[in-house]
KOLBA-440717 format. One record per residue (C-alpha): y, x, z; residue number from 1. Coordinates in Angstrom, 2 decimals, decimal comma, padded with zeros to 5 digits. Layout:
R        Y        X        Z  seq
R        Y        X        Z  NUM
...
END
This chain:
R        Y        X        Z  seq
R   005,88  -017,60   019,96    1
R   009,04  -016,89   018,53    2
R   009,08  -015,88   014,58    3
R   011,16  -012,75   014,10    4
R   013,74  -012,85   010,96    5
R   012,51  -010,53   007,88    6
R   009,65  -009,50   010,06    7
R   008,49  -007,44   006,60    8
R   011,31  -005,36   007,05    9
R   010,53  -004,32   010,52   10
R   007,15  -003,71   009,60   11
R   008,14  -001,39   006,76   12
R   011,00   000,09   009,17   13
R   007,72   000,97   011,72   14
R   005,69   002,58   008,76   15
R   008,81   004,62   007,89   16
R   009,18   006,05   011,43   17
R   005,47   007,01   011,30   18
R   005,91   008,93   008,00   19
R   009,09   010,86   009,30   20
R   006,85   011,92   012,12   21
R   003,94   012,83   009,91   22
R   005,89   014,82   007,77   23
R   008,07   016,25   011,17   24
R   004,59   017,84   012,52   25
R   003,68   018,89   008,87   26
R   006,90   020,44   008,06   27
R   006,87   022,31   011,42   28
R   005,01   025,52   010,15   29
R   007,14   026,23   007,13   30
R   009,64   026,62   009,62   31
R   008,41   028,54   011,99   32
R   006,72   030,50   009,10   33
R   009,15   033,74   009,68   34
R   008,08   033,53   013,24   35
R   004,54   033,10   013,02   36
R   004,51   035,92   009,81   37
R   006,20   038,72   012,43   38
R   003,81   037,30   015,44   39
R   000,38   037,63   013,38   40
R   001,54   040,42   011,03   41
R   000,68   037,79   008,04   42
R   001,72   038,97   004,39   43
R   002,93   035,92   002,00   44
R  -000,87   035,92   000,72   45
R  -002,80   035,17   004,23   46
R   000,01   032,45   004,59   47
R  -000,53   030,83   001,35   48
R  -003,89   030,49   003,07   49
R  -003,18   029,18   005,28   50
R  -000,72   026,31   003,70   51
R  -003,95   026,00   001,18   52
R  -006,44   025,26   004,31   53
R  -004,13   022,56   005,09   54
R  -003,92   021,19   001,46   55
R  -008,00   021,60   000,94   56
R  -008,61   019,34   003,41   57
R  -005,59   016,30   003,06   58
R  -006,81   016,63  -000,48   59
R  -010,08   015,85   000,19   60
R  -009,24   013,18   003,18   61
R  -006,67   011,18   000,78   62
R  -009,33   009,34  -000,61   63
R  -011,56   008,83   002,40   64
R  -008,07   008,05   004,05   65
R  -007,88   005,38   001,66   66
R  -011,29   004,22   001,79   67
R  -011,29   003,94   005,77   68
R  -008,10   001,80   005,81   69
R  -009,38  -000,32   003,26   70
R  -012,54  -000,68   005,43   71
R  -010,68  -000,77   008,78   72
R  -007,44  -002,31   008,27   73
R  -004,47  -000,87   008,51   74
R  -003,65  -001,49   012,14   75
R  -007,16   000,25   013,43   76
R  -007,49   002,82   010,87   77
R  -003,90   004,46   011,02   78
R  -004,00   004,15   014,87   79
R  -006,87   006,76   014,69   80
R  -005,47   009,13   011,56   81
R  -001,76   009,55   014,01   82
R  -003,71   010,09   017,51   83
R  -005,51   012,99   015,29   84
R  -003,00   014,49   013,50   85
R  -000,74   014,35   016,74   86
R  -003,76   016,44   018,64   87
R  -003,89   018,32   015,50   88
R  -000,53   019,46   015,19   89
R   000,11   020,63   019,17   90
R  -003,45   022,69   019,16   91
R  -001,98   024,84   016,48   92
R   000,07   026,37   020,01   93
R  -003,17   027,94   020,94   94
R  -003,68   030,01   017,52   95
R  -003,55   033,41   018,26   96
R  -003,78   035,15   014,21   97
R  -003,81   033,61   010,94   98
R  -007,60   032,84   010,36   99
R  -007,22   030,37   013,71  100
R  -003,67   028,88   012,53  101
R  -005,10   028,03   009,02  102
R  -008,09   026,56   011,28  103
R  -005,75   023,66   013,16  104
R  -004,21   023,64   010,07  105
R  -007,46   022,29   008,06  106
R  -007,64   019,62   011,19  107
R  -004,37   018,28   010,94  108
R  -004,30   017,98   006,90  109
R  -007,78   015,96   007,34  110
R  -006,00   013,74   009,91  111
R  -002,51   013,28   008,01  112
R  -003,59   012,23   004,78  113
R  -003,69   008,39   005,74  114
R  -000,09   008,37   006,06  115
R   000,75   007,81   002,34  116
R  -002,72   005,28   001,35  117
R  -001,10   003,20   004,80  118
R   002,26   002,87   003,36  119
R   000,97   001,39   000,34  120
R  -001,44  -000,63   001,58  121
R   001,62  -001,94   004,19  122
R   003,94  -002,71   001,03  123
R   001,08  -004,50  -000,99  124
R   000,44  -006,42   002,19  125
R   003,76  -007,15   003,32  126
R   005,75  -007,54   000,04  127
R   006,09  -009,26  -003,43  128
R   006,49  -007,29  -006,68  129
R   010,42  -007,60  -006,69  130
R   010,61  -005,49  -003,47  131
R   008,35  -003,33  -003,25  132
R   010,06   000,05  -004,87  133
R   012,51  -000,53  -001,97  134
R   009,59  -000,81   000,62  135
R   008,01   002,06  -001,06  136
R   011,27   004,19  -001,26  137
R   012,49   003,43   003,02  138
R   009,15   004,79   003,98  139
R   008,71   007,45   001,44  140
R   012,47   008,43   002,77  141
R   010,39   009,11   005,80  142
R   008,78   012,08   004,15  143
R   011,96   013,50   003,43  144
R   013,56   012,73   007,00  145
R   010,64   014,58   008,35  146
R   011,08   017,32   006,66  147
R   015,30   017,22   006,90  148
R   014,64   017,23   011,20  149
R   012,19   020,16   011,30  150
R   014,67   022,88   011,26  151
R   016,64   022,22   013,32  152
R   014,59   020,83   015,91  153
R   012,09   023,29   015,00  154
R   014,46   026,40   015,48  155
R   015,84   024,86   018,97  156
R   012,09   024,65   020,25  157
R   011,70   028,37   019,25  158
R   014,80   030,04   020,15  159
R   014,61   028,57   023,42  160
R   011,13   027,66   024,41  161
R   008,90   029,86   022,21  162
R   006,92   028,89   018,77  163
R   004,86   027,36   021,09  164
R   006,93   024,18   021,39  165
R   007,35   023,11   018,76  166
R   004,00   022,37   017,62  167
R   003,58   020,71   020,63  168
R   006,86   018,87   020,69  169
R   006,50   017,33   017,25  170
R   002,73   016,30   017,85  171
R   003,45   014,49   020,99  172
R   006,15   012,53   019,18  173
R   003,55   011,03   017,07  174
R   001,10   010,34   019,57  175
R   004,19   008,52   021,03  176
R   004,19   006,43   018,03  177
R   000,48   005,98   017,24  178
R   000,58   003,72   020,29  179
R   003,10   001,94   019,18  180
R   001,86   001,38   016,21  181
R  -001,65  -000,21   017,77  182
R   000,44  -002,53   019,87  183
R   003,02  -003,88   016,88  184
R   001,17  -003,68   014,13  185
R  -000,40  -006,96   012,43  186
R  -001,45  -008,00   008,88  187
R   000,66  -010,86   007,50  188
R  -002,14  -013,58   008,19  189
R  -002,66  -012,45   011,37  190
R   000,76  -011,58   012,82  191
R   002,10  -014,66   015,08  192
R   006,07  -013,11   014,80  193
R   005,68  -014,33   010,88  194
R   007,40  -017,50   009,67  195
R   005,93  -019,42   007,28  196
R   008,65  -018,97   004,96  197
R   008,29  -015,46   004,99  198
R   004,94  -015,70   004,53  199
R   005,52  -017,72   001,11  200
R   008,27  -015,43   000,33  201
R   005,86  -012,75   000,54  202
R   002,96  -014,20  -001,73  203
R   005,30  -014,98  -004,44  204
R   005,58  -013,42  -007,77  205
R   002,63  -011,79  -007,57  206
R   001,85  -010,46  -011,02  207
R  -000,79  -012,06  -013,62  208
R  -004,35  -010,83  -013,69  209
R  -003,70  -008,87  -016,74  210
R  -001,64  -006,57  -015,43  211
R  -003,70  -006,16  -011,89  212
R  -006,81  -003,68  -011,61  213
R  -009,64  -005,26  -009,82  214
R  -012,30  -002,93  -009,76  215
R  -014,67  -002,96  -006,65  216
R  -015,69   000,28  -006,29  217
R  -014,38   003,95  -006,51  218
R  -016,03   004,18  -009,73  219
R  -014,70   001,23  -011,23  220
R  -010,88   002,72  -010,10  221
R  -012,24   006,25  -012,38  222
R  -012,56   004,33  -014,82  223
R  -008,89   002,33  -014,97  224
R  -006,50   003,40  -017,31  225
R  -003,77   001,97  -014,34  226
R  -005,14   004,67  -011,99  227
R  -004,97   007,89  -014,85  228
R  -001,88   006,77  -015,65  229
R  -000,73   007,32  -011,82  230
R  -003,17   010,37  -010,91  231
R  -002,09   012,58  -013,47  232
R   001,28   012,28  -013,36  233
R   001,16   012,73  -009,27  234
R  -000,83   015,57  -010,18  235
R   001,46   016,96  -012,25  236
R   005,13   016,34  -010,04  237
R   003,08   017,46  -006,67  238
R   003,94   021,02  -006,85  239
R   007,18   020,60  -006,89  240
R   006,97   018,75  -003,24  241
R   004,95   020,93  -001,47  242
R   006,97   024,38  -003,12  243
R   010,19   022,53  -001,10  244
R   007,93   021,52   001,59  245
R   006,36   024,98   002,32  246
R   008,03   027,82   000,83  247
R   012,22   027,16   000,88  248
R   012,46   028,75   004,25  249
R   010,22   031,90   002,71  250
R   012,31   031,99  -000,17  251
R   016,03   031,67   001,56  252
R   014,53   035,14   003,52  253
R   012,82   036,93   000,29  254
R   016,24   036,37  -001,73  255
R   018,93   036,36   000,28  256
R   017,68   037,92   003,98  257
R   019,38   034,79   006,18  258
R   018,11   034,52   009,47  259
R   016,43   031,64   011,27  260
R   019,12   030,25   012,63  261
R   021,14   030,03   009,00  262
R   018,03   028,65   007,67  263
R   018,00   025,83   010,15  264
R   022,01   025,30   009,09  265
R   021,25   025,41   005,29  266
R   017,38   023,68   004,69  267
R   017,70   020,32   005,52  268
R   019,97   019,72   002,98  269
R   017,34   019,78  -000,07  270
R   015,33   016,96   001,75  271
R   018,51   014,91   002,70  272
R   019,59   014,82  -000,68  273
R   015,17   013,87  -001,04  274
R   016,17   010,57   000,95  275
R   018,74   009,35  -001,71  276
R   016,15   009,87  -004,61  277
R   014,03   007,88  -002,39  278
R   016,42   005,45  -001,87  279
R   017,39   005,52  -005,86  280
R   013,66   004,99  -006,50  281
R   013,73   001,68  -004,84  282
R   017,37   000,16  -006,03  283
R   016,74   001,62  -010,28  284
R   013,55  -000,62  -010,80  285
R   015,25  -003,45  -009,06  286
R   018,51  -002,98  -011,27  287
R   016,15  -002,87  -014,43  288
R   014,25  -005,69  -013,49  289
R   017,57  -008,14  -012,88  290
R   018,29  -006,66  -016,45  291
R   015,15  -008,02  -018,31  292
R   012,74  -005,35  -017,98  293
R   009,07  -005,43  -017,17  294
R   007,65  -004,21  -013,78  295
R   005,87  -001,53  -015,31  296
R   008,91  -000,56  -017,43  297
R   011,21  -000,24  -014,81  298
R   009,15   002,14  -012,98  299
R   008,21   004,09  -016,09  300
R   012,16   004,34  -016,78  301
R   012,54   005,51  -013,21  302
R   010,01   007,73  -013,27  303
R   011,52   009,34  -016,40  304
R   014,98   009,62  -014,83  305
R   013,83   011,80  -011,79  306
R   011,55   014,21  -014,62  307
R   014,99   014,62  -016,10  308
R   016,98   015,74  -013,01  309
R   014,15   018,69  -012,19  310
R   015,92   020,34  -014,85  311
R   018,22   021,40  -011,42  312
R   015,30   023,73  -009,69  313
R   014,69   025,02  -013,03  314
R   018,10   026,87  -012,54  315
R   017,74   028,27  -009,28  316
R   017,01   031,76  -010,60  317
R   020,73   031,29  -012,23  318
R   022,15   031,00  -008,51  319
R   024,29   033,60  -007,41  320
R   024,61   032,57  -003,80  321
R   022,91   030,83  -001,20  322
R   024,77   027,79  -001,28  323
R   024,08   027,23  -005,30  324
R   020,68   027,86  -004,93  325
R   020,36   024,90  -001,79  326
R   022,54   022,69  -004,01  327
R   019,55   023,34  -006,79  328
R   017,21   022,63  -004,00  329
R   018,65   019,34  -003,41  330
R   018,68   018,69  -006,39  331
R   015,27   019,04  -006,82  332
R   014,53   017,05  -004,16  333
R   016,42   014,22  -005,14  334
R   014,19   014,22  -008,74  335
R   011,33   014,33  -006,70  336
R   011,50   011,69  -004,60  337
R   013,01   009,51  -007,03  338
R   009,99   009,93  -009,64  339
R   007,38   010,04  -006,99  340
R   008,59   006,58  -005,23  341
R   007,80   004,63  -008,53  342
R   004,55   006,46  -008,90  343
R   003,58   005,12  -005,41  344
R   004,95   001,87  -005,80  345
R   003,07   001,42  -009,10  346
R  -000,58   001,75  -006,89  347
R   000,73  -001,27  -005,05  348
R   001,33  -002,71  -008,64  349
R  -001,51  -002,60  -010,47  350
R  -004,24  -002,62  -007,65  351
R  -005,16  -006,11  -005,30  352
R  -004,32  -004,97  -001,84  353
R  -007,61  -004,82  -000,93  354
R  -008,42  -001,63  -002,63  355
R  -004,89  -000,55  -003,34  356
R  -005,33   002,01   000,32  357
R  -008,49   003,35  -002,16  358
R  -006,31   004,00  -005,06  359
R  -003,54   005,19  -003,63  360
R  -005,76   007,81  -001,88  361
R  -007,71   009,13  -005,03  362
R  -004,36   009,21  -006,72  363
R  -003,27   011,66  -003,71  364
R  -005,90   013,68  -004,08  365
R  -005,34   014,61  -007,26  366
R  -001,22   014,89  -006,65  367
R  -002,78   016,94  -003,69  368
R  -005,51   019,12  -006,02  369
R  -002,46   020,18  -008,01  370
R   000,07   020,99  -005,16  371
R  -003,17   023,00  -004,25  372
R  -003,53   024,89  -007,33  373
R   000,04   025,91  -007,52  374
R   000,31   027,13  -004,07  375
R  -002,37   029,59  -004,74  376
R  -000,29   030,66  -008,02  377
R   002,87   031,18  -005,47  378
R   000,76   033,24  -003,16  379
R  -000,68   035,49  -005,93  380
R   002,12   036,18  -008,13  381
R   005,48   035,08  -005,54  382
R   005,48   039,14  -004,07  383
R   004,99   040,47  -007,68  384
R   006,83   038,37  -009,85  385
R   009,80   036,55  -007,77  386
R   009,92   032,79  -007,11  387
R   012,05   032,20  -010,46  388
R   009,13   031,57  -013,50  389
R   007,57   028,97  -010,43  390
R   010,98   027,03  -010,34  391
R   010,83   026,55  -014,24  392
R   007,38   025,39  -014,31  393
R   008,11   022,40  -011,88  394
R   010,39   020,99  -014,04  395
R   008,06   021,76  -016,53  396
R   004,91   020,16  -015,08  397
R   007,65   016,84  -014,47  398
R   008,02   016,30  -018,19  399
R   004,41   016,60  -019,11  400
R   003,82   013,86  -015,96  401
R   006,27   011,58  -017,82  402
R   005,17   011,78  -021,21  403
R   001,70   010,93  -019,91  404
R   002,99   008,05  -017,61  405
R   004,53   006,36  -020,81  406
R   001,29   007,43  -023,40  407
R  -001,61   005,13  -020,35  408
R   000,70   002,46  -018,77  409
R   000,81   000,07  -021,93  410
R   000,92  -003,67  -021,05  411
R  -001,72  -005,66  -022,28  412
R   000,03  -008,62  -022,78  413
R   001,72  -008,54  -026,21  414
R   006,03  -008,43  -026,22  415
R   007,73  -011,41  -026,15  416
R   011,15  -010,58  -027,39  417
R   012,76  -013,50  -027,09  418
R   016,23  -013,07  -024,61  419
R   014,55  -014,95  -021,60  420
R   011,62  -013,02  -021,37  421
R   011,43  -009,39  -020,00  422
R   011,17  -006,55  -022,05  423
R   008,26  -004,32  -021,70  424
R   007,83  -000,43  -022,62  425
END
C-alpha cells in the first residue's frame, strides 16, 4: 500500500477537525442562550445551572476519558466518546424547561471530555518533542474554531429553522466525523499509510528518562511533581475559557442590549483571535528551542507570555463600546489559548504515551473543577455585581498559574551552561 507523505500531519489535521466539532456542539447553547432564556423563562442563575451540569460531569469524565483511551486506544475509545456526544448534543432539541436542558447537558459533558486526553495522546503518539507544541496548538485551534462557527451557524439554524436545529445540526456533524474517524484512524505501528522514515522521524528526540514521568497508576501520577505543576496551573487559567466560552453572548445583551443577530456579527471574533494564540503556542517554544532553551523552558516562557496578555480582559470594564470590549475579548482569547497550548503540550512532555491520555485527563479535571467553581461565582454575584470584578480575577487567577508553573517544573538534571548546551529555567 502506498505510504502517504507527513502522514502525522494528516493525522493531527483529523484530530483538529474532531475538536472544532466538539467544541461546535458545545458552544451551541451559549448561543442560543438568549433564545432558550425567553423560551423556558430561565433567570442567569437556573442557566448557570445548567452550564454547571455540563461542567460537573466533563469534570468528572476527563479522567475516566483519559483512563478509557489509555485502556482502549485511541482509535476505539474516541470512536465511542464522538457517537455520544453527537447523540448528546441533538437530544438537547427535545428539552422542554431548564431542569431537562441541564439534563442532556450532563450527557453530553460526560461524552465530550475525551476530546482533549485524545489529542494528547495523538501528539505523544504521532510526534517527537520538537513538534509537538505545533501539533498541540492546530488541534487546540480546533477549540477555538468551534467556538468562532457557532454563531453564526448557530443564529442561521434559529432564525430560520427554530432552536431546534441547531442542536441537531451540530450533533449530526460529529456523528459524521466519528465515522470517519473509526475508518482513518491508526496508531503509528499499526498504520500501513506510514513510511518508515516517518516512523524514525517520529521516535526521535525523545527526551531522557529524567525528565519523563513513568508512574503506572493514577496514584503514582498524584504523586508527580510534573502533573501539579500542570493541574494547578490549568486549574487556575480554566475560568477564563469557559467565561468566553459560555457567558460573552450573555454579557454583549446585559451591557450593551445587541440582538442575536449582532451577536452572531460581533462573537466570533474573541475565539478567532483564540486560534492565533493557539497557533503562537506552537511556533514560541519552537523559536526558543532553535535559540538554546530547554523543552520545559520554552513552554514555561510561553506559558508566562499568554498570563501576561490577560491583562486585556482585565480592562473590559474600561470599554466604552461594544467594539472595545470584543477587541478585549480577543484579546483574552488570544492569552488563553496561547498559555493553555503549552500546558497541554507539556502532558505529552513529561508523561510516556502510554499514560499520557491518564494525565492529561486528571489535569482536565482539575482545569475543569475550577472553570466549575467560577461559573457558580458568575451565576451568584453576575445579576448583583456586573461582570467587571470577574474579568479582573481571570487575569488574576493567570498570574498565580504562572508563578506556580515556574516554582514545580524544575529540571532535575543540573545546568550545563556551556554555549552548546540548552539553557534550562
Amino acid at each position: 500500500m502506498r505510504t502517504i507523505a507527513k502522514l502525522r500531519w494528516w493525522i493531527i489535521g483529523l484530530v483538529t477537525v474532531g475538536t472544532i466539532l466538539n467544541y461546535l456542539a458545545r458552544s451551541t447553547l451559549s448561543v442560543a442562550a438568549p433564545t432558550l432564556k425567553a423560551e423556558f423563562a430561565m433567570s442567569t442563575e437556573q442557566y448557570s445551572w445548567v452550564v454547571l451540569a455540563f461542567q460537573a460531569t466533563y469534570t468528572l469524565m476527563q479522567a475516566v476519558a483519559g483512563t478509557v483511551l489509555d485502556a482502549l486506544g485511541n482509535r476505539l475509545g474516541f470512536f465511542l466518546f464522538a457517537v455520544g456526544w453527537s447523540l448528546a448534543n441533538i437530544a438537547h432539541a427535545f428539552a422542554t424547561g431548564w431542569p431537562s436542558l441541564a439534563f442532556f447537558r450532563a450527557l453530553l459533558g460526560a461524552t465530550e471530555a475525551a476530546a482533549i486526553p485524545a489529542g494528547v495522546k495523538t501528539v505523544s503518539e504521532w510526534f517527537p518533542p520538537r513538534e509537538k507544541p505545533l501539533a498541540t496548538g492546530c488541534f487546540q485551534m480546533g477549540t477555538s474554531m468551534g467556538n468562532m462557527l457557532a454563531p453564526p451557524l448557530v443564529a442561521f439554524c434559529i432564525i430560520w429553522f427554530g432552536w431546534q436545529s441547531a442542536f441537531v445540526v451540530t450533533g449530526g456533524l460529529s456523528l459524521v466525523w466519528a465515522f470517519v474517524w473509526w475508518f482513518v484512524y491508526r496508531s503509528p505501528a499499526e498504520h500501513r499509510r506510514l513510511s518508515a522514515e516517518e516512523l524514525a522521524h517520529i521516535q526521535t528526540g525523545q527526551l531522557s528518562d529524567d525528565h519523563i514521568a513513568k508512574p503506572r497508576s493514577r496514584t503514582e501520577i498524584l504523586k508527580s511533581r510534573s502533573f501539579w505543576a500542570v493541574a494547578l496551573p490549568r486549574f487556575l487559567a480554566e475560568p477564563a475559557w469557559q467565561t468566553f466560552n459560555f457567558f460573552i453572548p450573555l454579557y454583549l445583551v446585559a451591557a450593551w442590549h445587541l440582538d442575536l443577530k449582532t451577536i452572531a456579527l460581533w462573537a466570533w471574533l474573541p475565539f478567532l483571535a483564540a486560534d492565533f494564540g493557539s497557533l503562537a503556542a506552537g511556533l514560541l517554544p519552537a523559536y526558543l528551542m532553535r535559540k538554546g532553551y530547554s523543552v520545559f523552558a520554552s513552554r514555561k516562557l510561553t506559558m508566562t507570555a499568554g498570563a501576561l496578555c490577560m491583562i486585556g480582559p482585565a480592562c473590559i470594564g474600561l470599554a466604552t463600546s461594544p467594539g472595545i470590549a470584543i477587541a478585549l475579548f480577543c484579546a483574552g482569547g488570544f492569552a488563553h489559548q496561547m498559555l493553555n497550548g503549552a500546558l497541554i503540550t507539556l502532558c505529552s512532555d513529561a508523561f510516556e504515551s502510554r499514560t499520557a491520555g491518564t494525565a492529561s485527563g486528571m489535569a482536565g479535571s482539575a482545569a475543569w473543577i475550577g472553570g466549575m467553581l467560577f461559573t457558580f461565582l458568575i451565576g451568584a454575584s453576575a445579576d448583583s455585581f456586573g461582570y467587571n470584578p470577574l474579568f479582573v480575577a481571570l487575569a488574576g487567577l493567570d498570574f498565580v498559574g504562572a508563578a506556580l508553573l515556574w516554582l514545580l517544573l524544575r529540571p532535575k538534571k543540573s545546568f550545563n551552561p556551556a554555549p552548546a548546551a540548552p539553557r534550562d529555567a
